[in-house]
C-alpha positions, 0 to 999 in steps of 0.5 A: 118215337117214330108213329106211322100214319097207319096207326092213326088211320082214322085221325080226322084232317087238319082245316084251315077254315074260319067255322061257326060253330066248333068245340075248343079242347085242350088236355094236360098229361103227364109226359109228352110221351103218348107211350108213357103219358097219361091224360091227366086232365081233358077240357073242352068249350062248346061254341055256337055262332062264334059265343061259348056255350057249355063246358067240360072239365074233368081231371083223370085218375092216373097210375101214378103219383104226379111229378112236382114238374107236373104240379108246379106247370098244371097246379094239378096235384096227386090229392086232387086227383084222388079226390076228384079224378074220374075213371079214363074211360068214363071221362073218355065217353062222357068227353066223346059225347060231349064232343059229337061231331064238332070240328075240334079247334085247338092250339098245337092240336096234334099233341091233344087228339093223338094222345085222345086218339089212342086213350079213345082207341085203348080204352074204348075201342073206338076212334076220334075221327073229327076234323081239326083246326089249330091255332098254331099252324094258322098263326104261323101262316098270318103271323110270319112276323112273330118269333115264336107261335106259343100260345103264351106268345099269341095271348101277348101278341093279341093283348089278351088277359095273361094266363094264370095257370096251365090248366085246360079249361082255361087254356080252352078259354084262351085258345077260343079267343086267339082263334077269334082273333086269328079269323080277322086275318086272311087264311 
């Protein structure tokens, strides 16, 4: 679906920049699709001098039982969604303070704050409006070398411990590092 830049207005820019202090988020959803989609799950690592300091971590309740594409990729299940999903809005709210101010830093990070963007715009009538930096953009201007610029592609690059599962706290965790590893280069 073709989106104009009108919709998202108040999206915040895209940096290049090696910052201190950020927060790392990623989320899970159920469709790339930001029209049929739904978040299913939405992570986020506050960063201080460049060390991890606090986390948030919450799966969403979706409108729909999860898909076996979905389960197999995420380990997220439709039991553990009823068991543990919270409220979109309320993990909305409680995400957007955890949040603040903070530059966002992420890898491919468009595809998390457009789908954030409008849940933020829909459910609360509100917009995310901090700046960003993604990983993917930096490491395809360092990395020229490199095939492909995946995170997968980035943790094999850098010689980072291999990612288990595709959940977001730990792809947070993950992206954190490439991003501290990517700040050794020039940008």
């Amino acid at each position: 679906m073709y989106v104009n830049k009108e919709k998202r207005a108040f999206k915040g820019k895209s940096l290049l920049e090696k910052v201190e202090n950020y927060t790392v988020v990623d989320i899970e959803t159920t469709s790339l699709d930001t029209v049929f989609g739904e978040i299913l799950e939405i992570s986020a690592i506050k960063v201080r001098n460049r060390k991890e300091v606090e986390t948030f971590s919450e799966i969403i309740k979706v409108n729909h039982e999860i898909g076996s594409f979905t389960t197999n990729l995420t380990g997220i299940t439709t039991k553990m969604v009823e068991e543990e999903g919270k409220d979109l809005t309320c993990a909305l709210l409680d995400f957007k303070e955890f949040l603040g101010d903070d530059i966002i830093v992420g890898h491919n990070v468009n595809f998390d704050i457009n789908f954030l963007y409008d849940s933020m715009r829909e459910q609360l009538g509100d917009y995310l409006t901090n700046d960003y930096i993604d990983t993917l953009r930096i490491s395809r201007k360092v990395l020229k070398e490199l095939g492909h610029h995946r995170l997968d592609d980035l943790i094999d690059y850098f010689g980072l411990k291999q990612r288990r599962e595709h959940r977001a706290l730990n792809d947070c965790v993950l992206t954190n590092q490439v991003y501290l590893k990517l700040c050794h280069y020039k940008f």
